[in-house]
Legacy VTK file of the C-alpha trace (Angstrom):
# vtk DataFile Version 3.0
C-alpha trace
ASCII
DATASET POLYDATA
POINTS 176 float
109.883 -72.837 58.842
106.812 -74.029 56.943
109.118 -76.585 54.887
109.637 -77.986 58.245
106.217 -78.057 59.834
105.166 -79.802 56.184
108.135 -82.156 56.796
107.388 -83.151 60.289
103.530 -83.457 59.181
104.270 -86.117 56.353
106.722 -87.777 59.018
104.393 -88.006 61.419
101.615 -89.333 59.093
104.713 -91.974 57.679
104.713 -93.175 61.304
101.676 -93.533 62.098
101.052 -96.046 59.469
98.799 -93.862 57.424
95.761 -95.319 58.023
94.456 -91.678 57.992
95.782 -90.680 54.642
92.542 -90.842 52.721
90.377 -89.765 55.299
92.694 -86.810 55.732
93.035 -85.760 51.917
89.338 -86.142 52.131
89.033 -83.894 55.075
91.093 -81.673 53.241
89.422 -81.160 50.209
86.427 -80.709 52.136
88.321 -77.399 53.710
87.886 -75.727 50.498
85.703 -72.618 50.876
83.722 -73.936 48.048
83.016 -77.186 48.929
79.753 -77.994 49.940
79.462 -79.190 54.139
77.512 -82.154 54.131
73.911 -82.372 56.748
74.987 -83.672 59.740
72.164 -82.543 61.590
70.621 -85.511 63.565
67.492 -87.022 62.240
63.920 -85.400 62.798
60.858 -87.780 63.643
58.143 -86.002 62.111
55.745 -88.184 63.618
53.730 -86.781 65.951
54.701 -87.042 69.930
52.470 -89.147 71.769
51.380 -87.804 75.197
52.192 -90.682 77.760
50.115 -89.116 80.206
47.024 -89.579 77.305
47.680 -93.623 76.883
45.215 -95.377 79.291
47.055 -97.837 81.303
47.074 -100.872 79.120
47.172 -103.558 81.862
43.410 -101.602 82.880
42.529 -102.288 79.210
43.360 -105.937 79.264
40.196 -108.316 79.391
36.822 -109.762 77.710
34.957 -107.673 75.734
31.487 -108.284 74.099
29.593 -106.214 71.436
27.842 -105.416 68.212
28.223 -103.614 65.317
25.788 -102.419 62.016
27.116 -101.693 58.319
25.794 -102.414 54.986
26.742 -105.033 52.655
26.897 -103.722 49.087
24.021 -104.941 46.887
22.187 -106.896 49.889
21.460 -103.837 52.231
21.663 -104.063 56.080
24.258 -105.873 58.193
24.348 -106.420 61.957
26.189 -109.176 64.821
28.203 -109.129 67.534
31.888 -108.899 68.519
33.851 -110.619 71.074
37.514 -110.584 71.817
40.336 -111.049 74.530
43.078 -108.756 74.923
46.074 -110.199 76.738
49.285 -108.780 78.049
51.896 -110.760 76.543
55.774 -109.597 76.685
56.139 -106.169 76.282
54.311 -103.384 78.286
53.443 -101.086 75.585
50.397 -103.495 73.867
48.169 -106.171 74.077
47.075 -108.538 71.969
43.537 -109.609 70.458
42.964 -113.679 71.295
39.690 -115.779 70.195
38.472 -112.829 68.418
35.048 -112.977 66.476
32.608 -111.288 64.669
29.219 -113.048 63.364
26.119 -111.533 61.701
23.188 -111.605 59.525
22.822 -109.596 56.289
19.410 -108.535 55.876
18.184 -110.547 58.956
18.723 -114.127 57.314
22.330 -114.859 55.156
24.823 -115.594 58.092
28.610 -114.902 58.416
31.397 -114.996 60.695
35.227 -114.150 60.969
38.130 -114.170 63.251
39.861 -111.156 64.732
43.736 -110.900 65.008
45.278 -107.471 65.783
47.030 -105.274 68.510
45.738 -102.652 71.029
48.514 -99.620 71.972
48.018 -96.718 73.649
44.219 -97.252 73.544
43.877 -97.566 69.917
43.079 -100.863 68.020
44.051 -101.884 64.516
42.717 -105.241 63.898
42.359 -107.703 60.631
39.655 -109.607 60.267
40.029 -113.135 58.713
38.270 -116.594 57.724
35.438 -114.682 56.663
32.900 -117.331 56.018
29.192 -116.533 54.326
28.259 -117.530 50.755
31.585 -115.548 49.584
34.856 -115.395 51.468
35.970 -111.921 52.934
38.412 -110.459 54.955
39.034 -106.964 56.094
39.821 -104.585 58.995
38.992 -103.091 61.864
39.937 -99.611 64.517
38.877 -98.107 67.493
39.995 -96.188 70.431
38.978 -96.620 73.613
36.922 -94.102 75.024
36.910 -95.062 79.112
33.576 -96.892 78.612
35.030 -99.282 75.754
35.752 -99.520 72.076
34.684 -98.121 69.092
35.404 -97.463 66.038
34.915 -98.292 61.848
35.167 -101.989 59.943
35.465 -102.954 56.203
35.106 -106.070 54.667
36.478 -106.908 50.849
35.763 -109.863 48.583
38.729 -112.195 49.250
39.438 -112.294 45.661
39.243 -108.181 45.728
36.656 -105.430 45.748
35.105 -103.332 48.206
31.803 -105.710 50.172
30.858 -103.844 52.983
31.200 -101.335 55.910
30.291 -99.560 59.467
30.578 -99.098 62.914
31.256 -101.375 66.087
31.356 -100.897 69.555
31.849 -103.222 72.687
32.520 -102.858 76.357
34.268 -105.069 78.927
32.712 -107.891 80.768
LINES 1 177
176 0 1 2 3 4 5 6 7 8 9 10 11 12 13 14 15 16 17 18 19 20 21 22 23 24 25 26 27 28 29 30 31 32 33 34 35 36 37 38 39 40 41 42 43 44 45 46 47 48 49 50 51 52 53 54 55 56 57 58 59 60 61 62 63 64 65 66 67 68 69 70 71 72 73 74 75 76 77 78 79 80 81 82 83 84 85 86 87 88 89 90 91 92 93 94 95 96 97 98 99 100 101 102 103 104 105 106 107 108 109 110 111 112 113 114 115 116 117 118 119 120 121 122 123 124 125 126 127 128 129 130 131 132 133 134 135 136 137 138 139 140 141 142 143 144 145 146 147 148 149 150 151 152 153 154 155 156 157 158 159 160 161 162 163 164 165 166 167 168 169 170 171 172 173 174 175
């Protein structure tokens, strides 16, 4: 009786084209008590869940803002200006994007700069970089925030262009 279920088994698998051979003697194998049994547990985001109820609306968020900020420049001591950027809606619901953003200051009351700003808001938090920094060295850098209800705030940082650390603080601006 088992000669013929064996029989009819390798008939069957003759018939069928045996296309499944492989993947059956695989299968097989893998029957052996011994054999390990592969993870085929789906994939766990270990990010943290964001609360959707928490993200302010972003179409509220979209608009002109206008600010300032305060830092220190390494070796030349106190740094202060003003921020101003757009944030438009464009495409997709879940961001907005920074347009003609700028920041300008004086170190120490008297050695001007300025720089663009190019970066995303989502979900109330900004992450921004700032470019074409412009003084008697070039710089770039970054910038974050959250928005708090009243506006933005949060940290920047400015590096040589050609490397090492320049300068950093706080910034904070409110819509228009």
């Amino acid at each position: 009786m088992v000669r013929t279920l064996l029989l009819l088994s390798l008939l069957a698998g003759a018939c069928s084209g045996g296309e499944n051979d492989a993947r059956d003697d695989a299968a097989a194998a893998d029957a052996r008590p011994d054999a390990p049994v592969p993870d085929q547990s789906p994939a766990v985001d270990t990010a943290p869940p964001v609360d959707a109820g928490s993200c302010p609306k972003i179409k509220a968020l979209a608009g002109t803002y206008a600010g300032t900020f305060k830092g220190k420049i390494a070796t030349l001591g106190d740094s202060s200006g003003t921020v101003s950027f757009s944030l438009l809606q464009e495409g997709a619901d879940e961001f907005l994007t920074i347009k003609t953003g700028k920041m300008s200051g004086k170190v120490k009351g008297t050695i001007p700069y300025s720089s663009d700003l190019l970066g995303t808001v989502t979900c109330g938090v900004m992450k921004a970089k700032i470019v074409n920094g412009k003084s008697a060295v070039a710089f770039k850098g970054e910038m974050s925030a959250t928005h708090d209800g009243a506006g933005f705030s949060g940290a920047w940082s400015v590096t040589y262009t050609s490397g090492g650390a320049l300068g950093s603080g706080t910034w904070k601006a409110t819509k228009k």
